[in-house]
LODRENTOR-780272 format. One record per residue (C-alpha): x, y, z; residue number from 1; residue in three letters. Coordinates in steps of 0.2 Angstrom, whole numbers. Each point is the difference from the previous one (the first is absolute). Example, Ala and Ser with C-alpha at 12.3 -4.5 7.8 and 13.67 -1.06 7.14 Angstrom:
<recs>
<rec><xx>62</xx><yy>-22</yy><zz>39</zz><pos>1</pos><code>ALA</code></rec>
<rec><xx>6</xx><yy>17</yy><zz>-3</zz><pos>2</pos><code>SER</code></rec>
</recs>
This chain:
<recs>
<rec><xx>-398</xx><yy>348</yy><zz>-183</zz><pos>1</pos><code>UNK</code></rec>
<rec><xx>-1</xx><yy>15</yy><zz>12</zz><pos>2</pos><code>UNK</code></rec>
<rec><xx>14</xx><yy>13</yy><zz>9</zz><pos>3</pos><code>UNK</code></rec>
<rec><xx>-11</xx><yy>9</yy><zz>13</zz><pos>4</pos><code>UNK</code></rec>
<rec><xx>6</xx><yy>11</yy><zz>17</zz><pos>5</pos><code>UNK</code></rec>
<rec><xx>0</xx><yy>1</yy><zz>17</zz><pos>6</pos><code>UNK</code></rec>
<rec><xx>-10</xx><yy>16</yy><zz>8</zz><pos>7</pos><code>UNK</code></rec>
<rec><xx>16</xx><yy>9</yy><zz>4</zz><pos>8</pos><code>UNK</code></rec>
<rec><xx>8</xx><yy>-2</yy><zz>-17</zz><pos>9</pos><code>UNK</code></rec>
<rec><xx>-15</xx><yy>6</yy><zz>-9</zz><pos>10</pos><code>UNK</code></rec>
<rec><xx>-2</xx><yy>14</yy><zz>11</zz><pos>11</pos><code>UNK</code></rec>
<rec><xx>21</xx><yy>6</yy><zz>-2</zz><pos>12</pos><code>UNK</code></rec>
<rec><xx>-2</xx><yy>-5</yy><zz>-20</zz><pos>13</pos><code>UNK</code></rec>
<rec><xx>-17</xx><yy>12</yy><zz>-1</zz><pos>14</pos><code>UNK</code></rec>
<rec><xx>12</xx><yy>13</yy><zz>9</zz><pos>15</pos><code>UNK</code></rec>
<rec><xx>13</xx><yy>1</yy><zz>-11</zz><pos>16</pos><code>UNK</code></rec>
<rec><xx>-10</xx><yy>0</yy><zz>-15</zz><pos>17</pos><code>UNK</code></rec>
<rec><xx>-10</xx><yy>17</yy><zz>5</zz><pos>18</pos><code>UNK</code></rec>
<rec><xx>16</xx><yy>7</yy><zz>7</zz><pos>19</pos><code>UNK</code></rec>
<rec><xx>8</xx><yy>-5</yy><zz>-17</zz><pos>20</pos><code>UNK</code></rec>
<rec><xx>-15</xx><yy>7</yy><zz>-7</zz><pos>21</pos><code>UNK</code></rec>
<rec><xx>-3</xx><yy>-9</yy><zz>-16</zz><pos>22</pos><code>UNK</code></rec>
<rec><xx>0</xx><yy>-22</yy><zz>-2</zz><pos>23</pos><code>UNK</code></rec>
<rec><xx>-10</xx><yy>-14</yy><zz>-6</zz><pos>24</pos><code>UNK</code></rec>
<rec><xx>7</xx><yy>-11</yy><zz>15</zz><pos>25</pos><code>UNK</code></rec>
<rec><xx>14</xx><yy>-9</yy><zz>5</zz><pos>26</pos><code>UNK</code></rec>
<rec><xx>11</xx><yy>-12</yy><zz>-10</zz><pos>27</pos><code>UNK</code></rec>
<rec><xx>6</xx><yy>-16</yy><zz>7</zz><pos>28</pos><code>UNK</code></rec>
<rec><xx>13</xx><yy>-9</yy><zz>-9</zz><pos>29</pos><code>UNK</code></rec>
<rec><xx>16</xx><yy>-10</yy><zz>4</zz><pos>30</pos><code>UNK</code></rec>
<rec><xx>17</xx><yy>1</yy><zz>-10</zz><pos>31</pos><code>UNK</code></rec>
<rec><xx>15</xx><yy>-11</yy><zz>0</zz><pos>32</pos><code>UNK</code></rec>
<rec><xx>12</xx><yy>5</yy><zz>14</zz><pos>33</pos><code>UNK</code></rec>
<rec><xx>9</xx><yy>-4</yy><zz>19</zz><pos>34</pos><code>UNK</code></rec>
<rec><xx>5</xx><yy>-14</yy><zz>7</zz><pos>35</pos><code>UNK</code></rec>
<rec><xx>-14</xx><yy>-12</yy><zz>-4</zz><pos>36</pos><code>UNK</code></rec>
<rec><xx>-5</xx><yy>5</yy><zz>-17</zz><pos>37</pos><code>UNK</code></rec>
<rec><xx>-14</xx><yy>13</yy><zz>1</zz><pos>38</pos><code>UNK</code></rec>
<rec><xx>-5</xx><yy>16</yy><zz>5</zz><pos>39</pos><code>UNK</code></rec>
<rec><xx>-16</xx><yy>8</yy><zz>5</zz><pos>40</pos><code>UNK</code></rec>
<rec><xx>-2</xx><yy>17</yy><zz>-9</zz><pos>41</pos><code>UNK</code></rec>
<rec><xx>-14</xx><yy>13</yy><zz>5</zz><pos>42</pos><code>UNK</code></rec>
<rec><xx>-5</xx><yy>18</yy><zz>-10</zz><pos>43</pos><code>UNK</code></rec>
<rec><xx>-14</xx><yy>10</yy><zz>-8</zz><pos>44</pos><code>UNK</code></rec>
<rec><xx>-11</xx><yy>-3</yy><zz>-13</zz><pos>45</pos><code>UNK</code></rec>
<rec><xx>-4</xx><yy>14</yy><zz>-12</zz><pos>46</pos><code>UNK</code></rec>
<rec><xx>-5</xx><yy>-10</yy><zz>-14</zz><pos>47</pos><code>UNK</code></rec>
<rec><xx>-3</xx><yy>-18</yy><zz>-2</zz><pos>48</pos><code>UNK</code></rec>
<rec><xx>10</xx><yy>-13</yy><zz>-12</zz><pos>49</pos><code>UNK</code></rec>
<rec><xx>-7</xx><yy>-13</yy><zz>-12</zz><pos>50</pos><code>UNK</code></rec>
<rec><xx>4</xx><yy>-15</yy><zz>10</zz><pos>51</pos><code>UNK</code></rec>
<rec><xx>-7</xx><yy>10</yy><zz>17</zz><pos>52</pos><code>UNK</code></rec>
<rec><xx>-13</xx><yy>-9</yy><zz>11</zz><pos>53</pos><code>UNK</code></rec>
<rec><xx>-8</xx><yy>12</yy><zz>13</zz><pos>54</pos><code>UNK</code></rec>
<rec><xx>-5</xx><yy>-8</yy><zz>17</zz><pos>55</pos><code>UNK</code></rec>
<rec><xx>-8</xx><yy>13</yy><zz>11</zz><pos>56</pos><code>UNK</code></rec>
<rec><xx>-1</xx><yy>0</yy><zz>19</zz><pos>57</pos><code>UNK</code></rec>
<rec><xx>-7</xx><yy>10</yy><zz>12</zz><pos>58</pos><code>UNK</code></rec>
<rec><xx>-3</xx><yy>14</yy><zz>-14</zz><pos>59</pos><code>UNK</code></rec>
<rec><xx>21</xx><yy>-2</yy><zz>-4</zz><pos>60</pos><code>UNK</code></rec>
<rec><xx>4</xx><yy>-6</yy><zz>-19</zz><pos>61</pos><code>UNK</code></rec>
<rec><xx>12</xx><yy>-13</yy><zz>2</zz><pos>62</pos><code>UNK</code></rec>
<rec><xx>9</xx><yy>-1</yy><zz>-18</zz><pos>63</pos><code>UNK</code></rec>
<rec><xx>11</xx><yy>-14</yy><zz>-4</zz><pos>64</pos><code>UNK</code></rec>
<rec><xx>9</xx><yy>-5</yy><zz>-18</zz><pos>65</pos><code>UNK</code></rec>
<rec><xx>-4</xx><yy>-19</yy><zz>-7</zz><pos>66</pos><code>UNK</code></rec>
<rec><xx>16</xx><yy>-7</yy><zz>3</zz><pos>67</pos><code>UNK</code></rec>
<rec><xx>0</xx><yy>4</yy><zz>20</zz><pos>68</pos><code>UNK</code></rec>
<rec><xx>-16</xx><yy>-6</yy><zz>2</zz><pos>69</pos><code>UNK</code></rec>
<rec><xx>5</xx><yy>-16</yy><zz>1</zz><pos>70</pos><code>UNK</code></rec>
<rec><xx>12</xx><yy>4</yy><zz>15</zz><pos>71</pos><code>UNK</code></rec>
<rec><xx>-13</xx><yy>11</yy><zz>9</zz><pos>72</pos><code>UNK</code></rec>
<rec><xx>-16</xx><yy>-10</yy><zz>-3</zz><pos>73</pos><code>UNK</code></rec>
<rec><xx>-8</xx><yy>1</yy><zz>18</zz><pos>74</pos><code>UNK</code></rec>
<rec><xx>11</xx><yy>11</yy><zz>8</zz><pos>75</pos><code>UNK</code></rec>
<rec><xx>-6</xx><yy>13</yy><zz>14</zz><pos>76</pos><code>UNK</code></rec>
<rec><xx>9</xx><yy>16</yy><zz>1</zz><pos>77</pos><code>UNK</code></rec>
<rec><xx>2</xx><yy>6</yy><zz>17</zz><pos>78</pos><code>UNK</code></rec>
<rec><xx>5</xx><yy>16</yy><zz>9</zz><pos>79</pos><code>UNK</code></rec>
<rec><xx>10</xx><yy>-3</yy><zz>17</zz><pos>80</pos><code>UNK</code></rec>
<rec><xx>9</xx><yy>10</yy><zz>13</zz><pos>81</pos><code>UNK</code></rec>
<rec><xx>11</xx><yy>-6</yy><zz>10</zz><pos>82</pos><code>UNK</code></rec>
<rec><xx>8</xx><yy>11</yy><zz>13</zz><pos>83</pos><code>UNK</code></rec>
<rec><xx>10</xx><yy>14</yy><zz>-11</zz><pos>84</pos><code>UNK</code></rec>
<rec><xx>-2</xx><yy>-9</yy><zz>-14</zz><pos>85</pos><code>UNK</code></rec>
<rec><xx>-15</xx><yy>1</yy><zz>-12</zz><pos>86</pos><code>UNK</code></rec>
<rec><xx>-4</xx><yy>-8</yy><zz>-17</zz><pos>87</pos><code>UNK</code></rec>
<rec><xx>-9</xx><yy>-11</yy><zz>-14</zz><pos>88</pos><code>UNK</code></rec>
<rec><xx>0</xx><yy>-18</yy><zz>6</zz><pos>89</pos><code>UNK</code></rec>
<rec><xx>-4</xx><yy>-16</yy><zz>-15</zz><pos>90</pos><code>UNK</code></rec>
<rec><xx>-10</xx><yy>-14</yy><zz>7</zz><pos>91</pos><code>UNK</code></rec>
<rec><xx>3</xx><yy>-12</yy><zz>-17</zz><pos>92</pos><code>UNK</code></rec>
<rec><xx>-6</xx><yy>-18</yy><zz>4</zz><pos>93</pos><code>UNK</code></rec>
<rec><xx>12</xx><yy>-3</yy><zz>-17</zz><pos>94</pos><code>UNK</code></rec>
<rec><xx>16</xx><yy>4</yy><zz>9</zz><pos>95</pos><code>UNK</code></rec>
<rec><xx>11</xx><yy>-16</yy><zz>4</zz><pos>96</pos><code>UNK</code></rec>
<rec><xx>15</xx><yy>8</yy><zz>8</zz><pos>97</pos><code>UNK</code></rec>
<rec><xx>6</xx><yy>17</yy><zz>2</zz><pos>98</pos><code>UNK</code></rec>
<rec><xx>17</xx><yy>8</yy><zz>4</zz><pos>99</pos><code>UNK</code></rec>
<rec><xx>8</xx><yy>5</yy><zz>13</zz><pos>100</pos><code>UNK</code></rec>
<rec><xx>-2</xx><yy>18</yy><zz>-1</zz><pos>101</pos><code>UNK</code></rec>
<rec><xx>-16</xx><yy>0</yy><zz>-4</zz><pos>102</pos><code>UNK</code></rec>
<rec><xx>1</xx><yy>8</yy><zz>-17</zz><pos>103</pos><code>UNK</code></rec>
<rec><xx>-4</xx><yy>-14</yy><zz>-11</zz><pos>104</pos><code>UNK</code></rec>
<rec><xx>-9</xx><yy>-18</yy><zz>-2</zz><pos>105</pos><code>UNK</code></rec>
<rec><xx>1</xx><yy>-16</yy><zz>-12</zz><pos>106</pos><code>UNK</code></rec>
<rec><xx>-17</xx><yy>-9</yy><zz>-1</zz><pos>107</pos><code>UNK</code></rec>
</recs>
């Protein structure tokens, strides 16, 4: 089992963590949601949870809950910019289908 990082997302992650100023990591998780069932959802860590396993990459903490684990297992977080637009991209070998929009995925 293993979450890990692409050099441009470990570089942005370690950029807003010492802008932020304080942070264990990054959490990785997925809740229920969209079109095709679930969501990816991103945000510090301050503290870590009982049920936490800690991947780290690059010198990033990837943090991400038991229950998600199970979506995510595998997947590479990725930093991209394309034209105007910039942002985390999830490179999950568990997804089976994703909507439309882009906003969520079934596996």
């Amino acid at each position: 089992m293993a979450i890990s990082l692409s050099e441009s997302a470990a570089q942005r992650v370690s950029a807003f963590i010492a802008n932020r100023g304080k942070g264990l990591g990054l959490r990785l998780g997925v809740r229920t949601s969209g079109c095709s069932g679930m969501a990816y959802v991103l945000e510090f860590v301050d503290e870590l949870n009982d049920d936490d396993r800690v991947f780290e990459d690059k010198g990033v903490k990837v943090i991400v809950d038991g229950k998600s684990l199970v979506y995510l297992d595998g997947t590479e977080l990725d930093f991209v910019k394309e034209g105007l637009n910039e942002g985390f991209k999830f490179n999950n070998p568990n997804v089976s289908g994703e909507c439309g929009c882009g906003e969520s995925f079934n596996v």
